[in-house]
Residue, then its C-alpha position, 0 to 999 in steps of 0.5 A: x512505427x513507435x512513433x507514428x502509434x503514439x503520434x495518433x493514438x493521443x500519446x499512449x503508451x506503446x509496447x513493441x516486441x521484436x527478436x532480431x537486430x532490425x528490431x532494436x531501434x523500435x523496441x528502443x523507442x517504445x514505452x514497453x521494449x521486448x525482446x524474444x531470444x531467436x535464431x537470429x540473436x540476442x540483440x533484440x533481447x539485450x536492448x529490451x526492457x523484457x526478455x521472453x524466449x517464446x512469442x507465446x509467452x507474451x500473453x503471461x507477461x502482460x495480463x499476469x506479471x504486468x497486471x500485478x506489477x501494476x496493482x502493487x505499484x498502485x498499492x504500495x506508492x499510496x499505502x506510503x503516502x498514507x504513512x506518512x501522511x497521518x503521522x503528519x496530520x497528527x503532528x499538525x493537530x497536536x501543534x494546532x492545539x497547542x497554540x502551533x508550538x514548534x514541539x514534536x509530537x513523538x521523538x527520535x527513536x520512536x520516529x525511525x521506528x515508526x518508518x523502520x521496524x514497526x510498519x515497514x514489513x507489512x507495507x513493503x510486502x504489500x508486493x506480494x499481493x494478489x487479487x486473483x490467480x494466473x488461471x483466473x487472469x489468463x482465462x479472462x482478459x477483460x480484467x487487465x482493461x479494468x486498469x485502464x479505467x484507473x481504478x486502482x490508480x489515478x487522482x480519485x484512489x489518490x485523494x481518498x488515501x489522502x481524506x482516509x490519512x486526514x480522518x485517521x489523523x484527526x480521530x487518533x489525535x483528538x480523541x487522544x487529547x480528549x480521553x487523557x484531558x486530565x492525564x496528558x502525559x500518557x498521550x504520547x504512549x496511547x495515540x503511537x500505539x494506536x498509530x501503530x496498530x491502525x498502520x497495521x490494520x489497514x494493511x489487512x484492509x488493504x490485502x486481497x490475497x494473503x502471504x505467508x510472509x505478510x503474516x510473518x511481517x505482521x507479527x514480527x511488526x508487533x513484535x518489535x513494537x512491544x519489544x520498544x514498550x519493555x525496553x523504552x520506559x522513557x516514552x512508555x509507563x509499564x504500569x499504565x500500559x497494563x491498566x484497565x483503563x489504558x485498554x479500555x481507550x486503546x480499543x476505542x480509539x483503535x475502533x473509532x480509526x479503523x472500523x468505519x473502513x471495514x465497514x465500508x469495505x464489508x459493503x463494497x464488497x457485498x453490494x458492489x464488488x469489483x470484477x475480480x471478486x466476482x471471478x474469484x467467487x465463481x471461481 
Protein backbone atom coordinates (compact mmCIF):
# COMPACT_ATOMS: atom_id res chain seq x y z
CA UNK A 1 0.00 0.00 0.00
CA UNK A 2 3.35 2.41 1.11
CA UNK A 3 4.41 1.71 -2.11
CA UNK A 4 1.78 1.92 -4.35
CA UNK A 5 0.92 5.77 -2.37
CA UNK A 6 4.35 6.84 -3.33
CA UNK A 7 4.28 5.14 -6.54
CA UNK A 8 1.39 7.45 -7.83
CA UNK A 9 1.54 10.54 -5.86
CA UNK A 10 5.06 11.67 -7.37
CA UNK A 11 7.09 10.08 -4.58
CA UNK A 12 5.90 12.00 -1.84
CA UNK A 13 6.58 11.41 1.36
CA UNK A 14 4.09 8.63 2.98
CA UNK A 15 3.31 8.24 6.72
CA UNK A 16 1.70 4.93 7.85
CA UNK A 17 0.18 4.12 11.39
CA UNK A 18 -0.58 0.65 12.65
CA UNK A 19 -0.87 -1.15 16.10
CA UNK A 20 -0.46 -4.82 15.43
CA UNK A 21 2.04 -7.05 14.25
CA UNK A 22 0.48 -7.27 10.51
CA UNK A 23 1.33 -3.73 10.43
CA UNK A 24 5.07 -3.77 10.74
CA UNK A 25 6.20 -4.31 7.23
CA UNK A 26 3.91 -1.21 6.23
CA UNK A 27 4.93 1.00 8.74
CA UNK A 28 8.60 -0.40 8.11
CA UNK A 29 8.31 0.99 4.52
CA UNK A 30 6.94 4.10 5.18
CA UNK A 31 8.99 7.55 5.10
CA UNK A 32 7.06 8.17 8.47
CA UNK A 33 6.34 4.67 10.53
CA UNK A 34 3.99 5.02 13.69
CA UNK A 35 3.02 2.74 16.02
CA UNK A 36 0.15 2.64 18.54
CA UNK A 37 0.66 0.64 21.65
CA UNK A 38 -2.65 -1.73 21.69
CA UNK A 39 -4.08 -4.63 22.64
CA UNK A 40 -2.58 -6.42 20.35
CA UNK A 41 1.01 -5.72 21.21
CA UNK A 42 3.95 -4.01 20.81
CA UNK A 43 5.44 -4.90 17.47
CA UNK A 44 4.01 -2.51 15.69
CA UNK A 45 5.44 0.26 18.06
CA UNK A 46 9.06 -1.26 18.34
CA UNK A 47 9.25 -1.21 14.53
CA UNK A 48 8.01 2.72 14.41
CA UNK A 49 9.92 5.58 14.14
CA UNK A 50 6.93 6.92 16.40
CA UNK A 51 5.34 5.39 19.25
CA UNK A 52 1.80 7.11 20.35
CA UNK A 53 -0.67 5.04 22.86
CA UNK A 54 -3.76 6.71 21.58
CA UNK A 55 -4.84 7.03 18.04
CA UNK A 56 -6.13 10.44 19.18
CA UNK A 57 -2.87 11.42 19.80
CA UNK A 58 -1.84 11.72 15.98
CA UNK A 59 -3.10 14.89 15.57
CA UNK A 60 -0.50 16.72 18.29
CA UNK A 61 2.34 14.45 16.60
CA UNK A 62 2.01 16.05 13.25
CA UNK A 63 0.59 19.36 13.34
CA UNK A 64 2.44 20.28 16.69
CA UNK A 65 5.93 18.48 17.45
CA UNK A 66 6.14 17.68 13.70
CA UNK A 67 5.62 21.46 12.44
CA UNK A 68 8.28 22.53 15.09
CA UNK A 69 10.47 19.61 14.53
CA UNK A 70 10.54 21.19 10.99
CA UNK A 71 10.89 24.92 11.73
CA UNK A 72 13.71 24.26 13.64
CA UNK A 73 15.47 21.77 11.58
CA UNK A 74 15.00 24.63 9.03
CA UNK A 75 16.26 27.26 11.23
CA UNK A 76 19.00 25.59 12.78
CA UNK A 77 20.83 23.83 9.32
CA UNK A 78 20.76 27.62 7.62
CA UNK A 79 21.73 29.69 10.75
CA UNK A 80 24.96 27.06 10.61
CA UNK A 81 25.56 27.48 7.12
CA UNK A 82 25.47 31.40 7.81
CA UNK A 83 28.13 30.81 10.47
CA UNK A 84 30.17 29.37 8.72
CA UNK A 85 29.70 31.17 5.85
CA UNK A 86 30.66 34.81 6.70
CA UNK A 87 33.45 33.90 8.39
CA UNK A 88 34.47 32.51 5.12
CA UNK A 89 33.83 35.40 2.93
CA UNK A 90 35.64 37.63 5.61
CA UNK A 91 38.44 35.24 5.27
CA UNK A 92 38.23 35.58 1.48
CA UNK A 93 38.13 39.64 1.18
CA UNK A 94 40.80 39.85 3.42
CA UNK A 95 43.18 37.62 1.38
CA UNK A 96 41.71 39.20 -1.67
CA UNK A 97 42.90 42.58 -0.48
CA UNK A 98 46.16 41.49 0.11
CA UNK A 99 47.01 40.15 -2.96
CA UNK A 100 45.53 36.41 -1.98
CA UNK A 101 48.13 35.84 0.82
CA UNK A 102 47.84 32.44 2.24
CA UNK A 103 47.56 34.46 5.94
CA UNK A 104 44.51 33.68 8.33
CA UNK A 105 42.47 36.40 9.00
CA UNK A 106 41.88 35.08 12.91
CA UNK A 107 44.16 32.36 14.77
CA UNK A 108 43.96 29.47 16.57
CA UNK A 109 42.00 30.01 19.77
CA UNK A 110 40.07 32.67 18.35
CA UNK A 111 38.92 30.29 15.86
CA UNK A 112 37.57 27.32 18.10
CA UNK A 113 36.10 30.04 20.06
CA UNK A 114 34.23 31.48 17.33
CA UNK A 115 32.58 27.77 16.95
CA UNK A 116 32.67 27.01 20.44
CA UNK A 117 32.03 29.15 23.44
CA UNK A 118 31.02 32.61 21.52
CA UNK A 119 27.94 31.54 19.35
CA UNK A 120 27.55 28.02 19.71
CA UNK A 121 24.46 28.42 22.73
CA UNK A 122 22.36 30.87 20.75
CA UNK A 123 22.39 28.82 17.81
CA UNK A 124 22.16 25.49 19.27
CA UNK A 125 18.96 26.95 21.23
CA UNK A 126 17.56 27.89 18.26
CA UNK A 127 15.49 24.12 18.98
CA UNK A 128 13.37 25.88 21.24
CA UNK A 129 11.85 28.22 19.03
CA UNK A 130 8.35 28.41 18.72
CA UNK A 131 6.31 30.50 16.22
CA UNK A 132 2.97 30.03 17.72
CA UNK A 133 1.32 27.90 20.64
CA UNK A 134 -0.09 24.05 20.54
CA UNK A 135 -3.52 25.77 21.08
CA UNK A 136 -3.03 28.08 17.95
CA UNK A 137 -1.41 24.99 15.94
CA UNK A 138 -4.12 22.52 16.75
CA UNK A 139 -7.24 24.90 16.29
CA UNK A 140 -5.78 25.98 12.66
CA UNK A 141 -4.28 23.17 10.65
CA UNK A 142 -3.99 25.15 7.70
CA UNK A 143 -0.71 26.12 9.13
CA UNK A 144 1.07 22.74 9.05
CA UNK A 145 0.36 23.44 4.75
CA UNK A 146 2.48 26.55 4.91
CA UNK A 147 5.65 24.00 5.03
CA UNK A 148 4.46 22.44 1.97
CA UNK A 149 4.96 25.55 -0.03
CA UNK A 150 8.50 25.63 1.26
CA UNK A 151 8.67 28.58 2.65
CA UNK A 152 10.73 27.82 5.76
CA UNK A 153 13.09 25.53 3.67
CA UNK A 154 13.94 25.30 0.09
CA UNK A 155 16.31 26.67 -2.44
CA UNK A 156 15.21 30.42 -2.25
CA UNK A 157 15.39 30.67 2.08
CA UNK A 158 18.62 28.83 1.12
CA UNK A 159 20.26 31.58 -1.00
CA UNK A 160 19.09 34.38 0.65
CA UNK A 161 21.06 33.05 3.85
CA UNK A 162 23.76 32.81 1.61
CA UNK A 163 23.62 36.67 0.06
CA UNK A 164 22.75 37.59 3.78
CA UNK A 165 26.50 35.72 4.78
CA UNK A 166 28.13 37.36 1.72
CA UNK A 167 26.71 40.98 2.45
CA UNK A 168 27.60 40.74 6.02
CA UNK A 169 30.99 39.48 5.29
CA UNK A 170 31.70 41.95 2.94
CA UNK A 171 30.64 45.01 5.07
CA UNK A 172 32.29 43.86 8.33
CA UNK A 173 35.53 43.30 6.41
CA UNK A 174 35.59 46.28 3.89
CA UNK A 175 34.47 48.57 6.38
CA UNK A 176 37.09 47.26 8.82
CA UNK A 177 39.98 47.67 6.37
CA UNK A 178 38.57 51.28 5.69
CA UNK A 179 37.91 52.62 9.29
CA UNK A 180 41.56 51.43 10.58
CA UNK A 181 43.46 52.19 7.06
CA UNK A 182 45.92 54.14 9.10
CA UNK A 183 45.74 51.59 12.34
CA UNK A 184 45.81 48.12 10.59
CA UNK A 185 46.66 46.32 13.53
CA UNK A 186 43.67 46.83 15.54
CA UNK A 187 41.33 45.08 12.49
CA UNK A 188 41.51 41.98 13.70
CA UNK A 189 40.21 43.04 17.21
CA UNK A 190 37.31 45.15 15.66
CA UNK A 191 35.75 43.00 12.80
CA UNK A 192 35.88 39.52 15.47
CA UNK A 193 33.97 41.74 17.66
CA UNK A 194 31.90 42.70 15.28
CA UNK A 195 31.49 39.34 14.02
CA UNK A 196 30.71 38.11 17.29
CA UNK A 197 27.71 40.45 18.10
CA UNK A 198 26.48 40.31 14.51
CA UNK A 199 26.27 36.27 14.98
CA UNK A 200 24.50 36.90 17.89
CA UNK A 201 22.18 39.86 16.57
CA UNK A 202 21.10 37.75 14.11
CA UNK A 203 19.91 35.11 16.09
CA UNK A 204 17.26 37.82 17.72
CA UNK A 205 16.40 38.43 14.20
CA UNK A 206 15.79 35.01 13.81
CA UNK A 207 13.83 34.17 17.04
CA UNK A 208 9.97 34.01 17.00
CA UNK A 209 9.17 33.16 20.41
CA UNK A 210 11.71 33.71 23.01
CA UNK A 211 13.29 31.04 25.63
CA UNK A 212 14.62 31.62 28.85
CA UNK A 213 17.56 29.64 28.13
CA UNK A 214 17.98 31.61 24.68
CA UNK A 215 18.39 34.63 27.02
CA UNK A 216 20.76 32.74 29.48
CA UNK A 217 22.61 31.58 26.09
CA UNK A 218 23.13 35.16 24.92
CA UNK A 219 24.39 36.51 27.76
CA UNK A 220 26.71 33.55 28.76
CA UNK A 221 28.00 34.12 24.83
CA UNK A 222 28.77 37.59 25.62
CA UNK A 223 30.23 36.54 28.76
CA UNK A 224 32.76 34.42 27.37
CA UNK A 225 33.65 36.59 24.48
CA UNK A 226 34.85 39.48 27.25
CA UNK A 227 36.06 37.03 29.54
CA UNK A 228 38.77 36.33 25.79
CA UNK A 229 39.22 40.38 25.53
CA UNK A 230 40.69 40.28 29.33
CA UNK A 231 42.72 37.27 29.31
CA UNK A 232 44.10 37.26 25.53
CA UNK A 233 46.08 40.59 25.41
CA UNK A 234 47.76 39.13 22.41
CA UNK A 235 44.91 39.32 20.03
CA UNK A 236 43.04 42.13 21.91
CA UNK A 237 44.89 45.91 22.95
CA UNK A 238 42.73 46.72 26.23
CA UNK A 239 43.62 50.08 25.82
CA UNK A 240 41.89 50.51 22.18
CA UNK A 241 39.07 48.49 23.31
CA UNK A 242 37.93 51.21 25.84
CA UNK A 243 38.76 54.05 23.43
CA UNK A 244 36.11 56.45 22.14
CA UNK A 245 37.12 55.71 18.85
CA UNK A 246 37.02 51.72 19.24
CA UNK A 247 33.31 52.32 19.94
CA UNK A 248 32.53 54.69 17.83
CA UNK A 249 33.58 52.09 14.82
CA UNK A 250 32.19 49.29 16.43
CA UNK A 251 28.62 50.74 16.70
CA UNK A 252 28.90 51.69 12.91
CA UNK A 253 30.18 48.67 11.80
CA UNK A 254 27.61 46.70 13.86
CA UNK A 255 25.08 48.91 12.37
CA UNK A 256 26.01 48.92 8.81
CA UNK A 257 25.82 44.38 9.23
CA UNK A 258 22.51 44.25 11.01
CA UNK A 259 20.19 47.15 10.86
CA UNK A 260 19.43 46.66 7.07
CA UNK A 261 17.95 43.18 8.25
CA UNK A 262 15.70 44.69 11.23
CA UNK A 263 14.53 46.86 8.85
CA UNK A 264 13.32 44.57 6.32
CA UNK A 265 12.07 42.19 8.96
CA UNK A 266 10.02 45.45 10.83
CA UNK A 267 8.53 45.65 7.14
CA UNK A 268 7.36 42.07 6.65
CA UNK A 269 6.02 41.90 9.31
CA UNK A 270 4.05 45.34 9.08
CA UNK A 271 2.99 44.91 5.59
CA UNK A 272 3.24 41.48 4.63
CA UNK A 273 3.30 39.23 7.86
CA UNK A 274 3.06 35.34 7.55
CA UNK A 275 0.14 33.52 8.78
CA UNK A 276 1.32 32.68 11.81
CA UNK A 277 2.01 36.18 12.95
CA UNK A 278 -1.52 36.86 11.87
CA UNK A 279 -3.08 34.26 14.47
CA UNK A 280 -0.76 35.30 17.02
CA UNK A 281 -2.25 38.57 16.68
CA UNK A 282 -5.73 37.50 16.87
CA UNK A 283 -4.96 35.55 19.19
Amino acid sequence: IVNLIRTHSGNKPVAAIGDGGNDVSMIQAADAGIGIVGKEGKQASLAADFSITQFSHVGRLMLWHGRNSYNRCASLSQFIIHRGLIISVMQAIFSAVFFFVSISLYQGILLIGYSTFFTMGPVFFLVLDVDVDSKIAMTYPELYKELQKGRVLSFKTFFIWILISIYQGTAIMYLGILLFKEDFIHVLAITFTVLIVTELLMVVITVRTWHWAMAVAQIFSLGCYFLALIFLPEYFDPVFLTSKDFIIKFVALTAASCLPLFIMKYLRKRFAPPIYAKLQQSG
